[in-house]
N, C-alpha and C positions, 0 to 999 in steps of 0.2 A: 902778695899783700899780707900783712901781718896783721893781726887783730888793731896794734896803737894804730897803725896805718888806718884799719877801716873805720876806727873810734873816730880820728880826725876826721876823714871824710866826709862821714854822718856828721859830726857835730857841724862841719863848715855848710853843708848841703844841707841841712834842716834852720840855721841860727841857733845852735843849741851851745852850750859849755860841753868842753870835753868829758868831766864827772858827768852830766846829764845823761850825755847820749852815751856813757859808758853802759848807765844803770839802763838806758833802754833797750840796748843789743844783748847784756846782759838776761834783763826781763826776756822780751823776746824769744833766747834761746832757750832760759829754762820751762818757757810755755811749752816750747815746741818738744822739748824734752820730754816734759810730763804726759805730754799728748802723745808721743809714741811707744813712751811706756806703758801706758796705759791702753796700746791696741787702734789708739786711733791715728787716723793721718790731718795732713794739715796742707791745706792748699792755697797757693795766693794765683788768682788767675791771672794767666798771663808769662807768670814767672814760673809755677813749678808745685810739685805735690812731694811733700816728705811723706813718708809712710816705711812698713816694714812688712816684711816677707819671712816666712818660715822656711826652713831649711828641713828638707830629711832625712834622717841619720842614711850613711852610705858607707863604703868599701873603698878606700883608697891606697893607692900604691905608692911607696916611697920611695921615689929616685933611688938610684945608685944601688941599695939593696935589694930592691924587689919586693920588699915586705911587706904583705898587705895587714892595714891599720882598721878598725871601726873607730870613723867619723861622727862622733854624736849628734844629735838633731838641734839646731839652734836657730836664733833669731838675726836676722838682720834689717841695716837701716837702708833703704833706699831712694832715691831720689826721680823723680820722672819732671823733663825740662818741660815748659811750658812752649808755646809756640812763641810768644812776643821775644824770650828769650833764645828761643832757639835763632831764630832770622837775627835780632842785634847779634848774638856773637859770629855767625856767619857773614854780615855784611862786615863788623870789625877786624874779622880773620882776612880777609878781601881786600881792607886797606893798607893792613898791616907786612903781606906778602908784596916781597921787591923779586923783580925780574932780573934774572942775572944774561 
């Protein structure tokens, strides 16, 4: 699904105009944005915790030549699924598999 894809979605599933519920998927992410730039996470129960994890600088090997690199320490985004989400996408993966 493509973002117009989930713009339409949203707009038809809330009543909204598509410009509307652009601006509010839009808003939405740059909340979620600011909030884990800023160190914090952001959680919707049920569905799932955005938040971010540090990384620490390491030694890595580069295929094919053997060359080992220093990795510098960064940040990343991560995501932890919620339980309601987790059961819907397993009951949907269940309907979705055919028996051959």
């Amino acid at each position: 699904m493509k973002k117009a894809d989930f713009i339409q979605a949203v707009a038809e599933k809330a009543g909204l105009s598509k410009k509307d519920s652009l601006k509010v998927v839009d808003a939405a992410l740059e909340v979620i944005e600011s909030a884990l730039v800023a160190g914090d996470s952001v959680s919707f129960i049920g569905f799932g915790t955005f938040g971010t994890a540090d990384r620490a600088a390491r030694k890595a090997r580069v295929p094919g030549t053997k060359k080992v690199i220093d990795v510098p320490a960064s940040k990343a985004v991560k995501f932890k699924v919620g339980k309601k989400l987790k059961e819907a996408v397993v009951a949907g993966a269940g309907k979705k598999c055919k028996k051959k």
